[in-house]
C-alpha positions as CSV (number, residue, x, y, z in Angstrom):
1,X,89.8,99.3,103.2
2,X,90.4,101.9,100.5
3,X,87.2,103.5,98.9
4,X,88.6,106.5,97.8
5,X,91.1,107.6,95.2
6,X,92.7,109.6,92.9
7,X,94.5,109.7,89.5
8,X,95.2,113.2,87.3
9,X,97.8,112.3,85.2
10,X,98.2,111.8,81.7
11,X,99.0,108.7,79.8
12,X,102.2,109.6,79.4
13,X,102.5,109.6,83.1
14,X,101.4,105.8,83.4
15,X,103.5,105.0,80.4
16,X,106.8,106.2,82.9
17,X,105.7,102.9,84.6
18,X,104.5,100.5,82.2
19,X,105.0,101.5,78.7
20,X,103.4,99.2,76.8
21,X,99.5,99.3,76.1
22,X,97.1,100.5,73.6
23,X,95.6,103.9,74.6
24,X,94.0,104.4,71.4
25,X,90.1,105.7,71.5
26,X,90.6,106.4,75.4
27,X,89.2,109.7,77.2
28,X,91.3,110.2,80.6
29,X,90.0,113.0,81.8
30,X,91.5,113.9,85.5
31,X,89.9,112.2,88.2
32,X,90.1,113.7,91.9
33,X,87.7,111.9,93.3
34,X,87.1,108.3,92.7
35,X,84.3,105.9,94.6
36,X,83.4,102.6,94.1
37,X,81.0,101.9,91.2
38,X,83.0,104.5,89.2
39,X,84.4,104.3,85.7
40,X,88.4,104.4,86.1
41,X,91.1,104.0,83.9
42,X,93.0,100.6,84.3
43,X,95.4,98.9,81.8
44,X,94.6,95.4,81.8
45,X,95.7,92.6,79.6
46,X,93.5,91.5,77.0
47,X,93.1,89.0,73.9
48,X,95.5,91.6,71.7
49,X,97.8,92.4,74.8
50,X,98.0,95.2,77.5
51,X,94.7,98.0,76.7
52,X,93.8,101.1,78.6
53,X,90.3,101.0,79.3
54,X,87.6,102.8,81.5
55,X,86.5,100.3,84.4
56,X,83.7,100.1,86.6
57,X,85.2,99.8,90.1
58,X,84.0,97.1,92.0
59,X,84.1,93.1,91.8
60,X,81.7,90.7,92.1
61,X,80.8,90.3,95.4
62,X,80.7,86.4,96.8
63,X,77.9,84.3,96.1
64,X,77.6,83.5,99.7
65,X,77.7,87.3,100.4
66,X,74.9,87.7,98.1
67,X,72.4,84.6,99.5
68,X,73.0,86.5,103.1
69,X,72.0,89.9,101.8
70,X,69.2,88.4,100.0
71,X,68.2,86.3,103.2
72,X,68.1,89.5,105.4
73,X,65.9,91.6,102.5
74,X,63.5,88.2,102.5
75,X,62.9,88.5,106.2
76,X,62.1,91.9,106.3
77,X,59.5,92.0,103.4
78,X,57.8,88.5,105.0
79,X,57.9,90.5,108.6
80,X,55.9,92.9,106.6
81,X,53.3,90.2,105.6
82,X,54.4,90.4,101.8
83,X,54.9,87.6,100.0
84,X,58.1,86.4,99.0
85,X,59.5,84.4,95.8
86,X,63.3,83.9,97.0
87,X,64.8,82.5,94.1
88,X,63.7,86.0,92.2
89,X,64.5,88.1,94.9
90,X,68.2,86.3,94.9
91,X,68.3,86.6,91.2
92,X,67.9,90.4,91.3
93,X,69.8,91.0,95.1
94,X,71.8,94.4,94.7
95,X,75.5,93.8,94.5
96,X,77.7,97.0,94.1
97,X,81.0,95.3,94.3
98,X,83.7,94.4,96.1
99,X,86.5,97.2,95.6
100,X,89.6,95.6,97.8
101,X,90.5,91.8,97.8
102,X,92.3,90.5,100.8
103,X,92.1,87.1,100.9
104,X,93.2,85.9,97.9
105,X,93.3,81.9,99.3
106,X,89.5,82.5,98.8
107,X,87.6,79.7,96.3
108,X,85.9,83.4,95.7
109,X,89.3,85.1,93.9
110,X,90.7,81.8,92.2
111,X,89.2,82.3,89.1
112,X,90.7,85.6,88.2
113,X,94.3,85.7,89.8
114,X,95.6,84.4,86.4
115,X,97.7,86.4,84.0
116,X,94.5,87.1,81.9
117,X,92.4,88.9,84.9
118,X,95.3,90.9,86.1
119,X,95.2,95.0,85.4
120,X,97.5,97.7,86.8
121,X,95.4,100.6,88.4
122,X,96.7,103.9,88.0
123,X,96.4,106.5,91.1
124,X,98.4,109.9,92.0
125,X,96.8,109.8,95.6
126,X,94.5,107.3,97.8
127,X,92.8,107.8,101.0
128,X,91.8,105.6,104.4
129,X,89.4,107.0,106.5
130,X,89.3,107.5,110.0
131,X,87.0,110.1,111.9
132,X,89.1,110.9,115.0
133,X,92.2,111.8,112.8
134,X,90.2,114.3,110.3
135,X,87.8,111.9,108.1
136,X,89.1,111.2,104.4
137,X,92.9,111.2,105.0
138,X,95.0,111.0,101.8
139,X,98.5,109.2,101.2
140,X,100.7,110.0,97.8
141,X,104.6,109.9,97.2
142,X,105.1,113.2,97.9
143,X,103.7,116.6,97.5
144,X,103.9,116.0,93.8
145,X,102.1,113.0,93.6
146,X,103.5,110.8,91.2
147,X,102.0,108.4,89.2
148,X,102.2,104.6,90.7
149,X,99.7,101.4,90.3
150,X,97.5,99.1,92.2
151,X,97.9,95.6,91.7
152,X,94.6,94.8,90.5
153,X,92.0,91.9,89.1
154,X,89.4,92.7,86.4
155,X,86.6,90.8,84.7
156,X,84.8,91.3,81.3
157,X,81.6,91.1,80.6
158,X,79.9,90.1,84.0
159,X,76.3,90.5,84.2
160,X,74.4,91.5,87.7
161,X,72.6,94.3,89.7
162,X,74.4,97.1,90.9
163,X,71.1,98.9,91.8
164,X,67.7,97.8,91.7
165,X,66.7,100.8,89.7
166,X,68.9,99.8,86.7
167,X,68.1,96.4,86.6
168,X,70.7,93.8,84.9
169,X,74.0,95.1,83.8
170,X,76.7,93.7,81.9
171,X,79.8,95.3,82.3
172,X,83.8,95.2,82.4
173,X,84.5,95.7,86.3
174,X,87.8,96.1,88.5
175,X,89.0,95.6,91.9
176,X,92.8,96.1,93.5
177,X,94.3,94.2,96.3
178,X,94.9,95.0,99.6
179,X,97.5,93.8,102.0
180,X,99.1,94.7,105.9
181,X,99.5,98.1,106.3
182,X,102.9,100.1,106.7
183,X,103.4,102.4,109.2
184,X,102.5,105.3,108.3
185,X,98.8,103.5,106.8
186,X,98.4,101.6,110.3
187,X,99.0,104.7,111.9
188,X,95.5,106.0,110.1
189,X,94.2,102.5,109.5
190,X,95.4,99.6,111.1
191,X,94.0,96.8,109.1
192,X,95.2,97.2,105.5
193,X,96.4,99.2,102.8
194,X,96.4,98.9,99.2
195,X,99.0,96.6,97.4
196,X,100.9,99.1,95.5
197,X,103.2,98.8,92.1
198,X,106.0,101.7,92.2
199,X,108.7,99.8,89.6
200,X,108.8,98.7,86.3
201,X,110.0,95.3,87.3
202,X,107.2,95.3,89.6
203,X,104.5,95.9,86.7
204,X,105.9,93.8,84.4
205,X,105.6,91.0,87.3
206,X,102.3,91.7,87.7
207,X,101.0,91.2,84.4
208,X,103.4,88.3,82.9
209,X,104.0,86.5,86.0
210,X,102.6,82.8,87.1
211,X,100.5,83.5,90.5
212,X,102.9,81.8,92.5
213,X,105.7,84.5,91.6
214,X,103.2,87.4,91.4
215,X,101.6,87.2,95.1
216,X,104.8,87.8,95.9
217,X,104.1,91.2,95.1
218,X,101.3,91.3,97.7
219,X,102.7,93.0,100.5
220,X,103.0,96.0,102.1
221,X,105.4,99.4,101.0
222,X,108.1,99.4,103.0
223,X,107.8,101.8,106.0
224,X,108.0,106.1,105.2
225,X,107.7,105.4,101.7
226,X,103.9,107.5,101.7
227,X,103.3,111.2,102.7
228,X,99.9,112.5,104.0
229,X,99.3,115.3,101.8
230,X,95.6,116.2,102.4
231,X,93.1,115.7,105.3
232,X,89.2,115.7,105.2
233,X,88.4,116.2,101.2
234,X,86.0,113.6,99.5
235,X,88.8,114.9,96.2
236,X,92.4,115.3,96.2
237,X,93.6,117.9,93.5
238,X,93.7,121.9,92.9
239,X,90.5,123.3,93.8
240,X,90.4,126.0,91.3
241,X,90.9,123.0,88.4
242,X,88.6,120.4,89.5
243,X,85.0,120.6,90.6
244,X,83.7,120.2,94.4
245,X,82.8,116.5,94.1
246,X,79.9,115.4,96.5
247,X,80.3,111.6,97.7
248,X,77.9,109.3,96.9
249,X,75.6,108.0,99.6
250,X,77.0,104.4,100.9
251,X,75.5,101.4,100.6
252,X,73.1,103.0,97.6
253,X,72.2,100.1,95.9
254,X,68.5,101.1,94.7
């Protein structure tokens, strides 16, 4: 699962890849540090055509998800002798998004694996964690790290709680899909990696492409393709031009 990530590059830099979106009205400031829950950059296709837009990270989680979590919350609060009205509670449950989608035979994903969901997801680095090897440990193509894309799903305008302290929230939110890992990945974290764009065919697939051709696409960068260029930082970038940037606490939701 990939929770962490980076992009600081320019739009110029994504344009190398995919060239045409609107960018107008856009503020892409560098980003060394991205979690979930965060506003990213994405170009996604819209009513007009391809946009740039800032994107909250994180899909809807499953309904069924959502009932369990709401469930477990229900029990505790009636093991406290407080009374519970479920149907409220499950109204208002916390979800703060699903950032990686696997299983894209899920009922769950149908819905937005269309043409008109689908968003490239710009990054210059991303990381898997794993505590033995060092904690946050970060992949790019190279020392440079170039600009490439995850193939990701987006949805406007969906209404729920992210945290309980913000109540409702209707916003534009973004997840990227996630595939068998290569070896280099595997060797850090065995079950997946990120499904990741590196072409211009590739993009264009992504976003024009019936589902049948485009989940082609879903499937793992052929092995030595990624270098690890950076071991136990929460940011990947040059410390003396980005901020120290202090992880959020997980599973925040109030």
């Amino acid at each position: 699962m990939c929770n962490l990530y980076s992009h600081t590059r320019n739009v110029e830099a994504i344009r190398k890849l995919f060239a045409k979106f609107d960018a107008a009205g856009v503020n892409m400031p560098p980003q060394p540090g991205i979690f979930p829950d965060y506003a990213a950059p994405i170009v996604r296709n819209d009513a007009g055509g391809p946009r740039l837009a800032m994107t909250r990270w994180g899909m809807p989680t499953s309904k069924e998800v959502i009932f369990q979590n709401a469930t477990k919350r229900a029990d505790k609060l009636r093991a406290k002798g407080k009374e519970v009205d479920f149907q409220e509670l499950l109204k208002n449950e916390p979800d703060g998004g699903t950032t990686n989608v696997r299983r894209t035979e899920s009922k769950h994903w149908k819905p937005w694996l269309g043409v008109e969901s689908r968003c490239l997801v710009p990054f210059t680095s991303f990381s898997e964690f794993n505590k033995d090897a060092g904690g946050d440990i970060w992949f790019a193509f190279g020392e440079e790290r170039p600009t490439a894309f995850f193939a990701g799903i987006w949805v406007p305008q969906w209404t729920s709680v992210r945290k309980i302290k913000n109540g409702m929230e209707t916003i534009d939110v973004f997840g990227f899909l996630t595939t068998k890992a290569n070896a280099e990945v595997e060797a850090v974290h065995p079950k997946a990696m990120p499904v990741i764009l590196t072409t211009p065919e590739e993009c264009e697939t992504w976003m024009t492409a019936p589902w049948e051709q485009a989940k082609s696409l879903q499937r793992p960068l052929p092995d030595g393709s990624l270098e690890i260029i950076a071991r136990g930082a929460k940011q990947d970038g040059d410390a003396e031009m980005f901020p120290a940037v202090k992880a959020p606490e997980q599973g925040d939701l109030f």
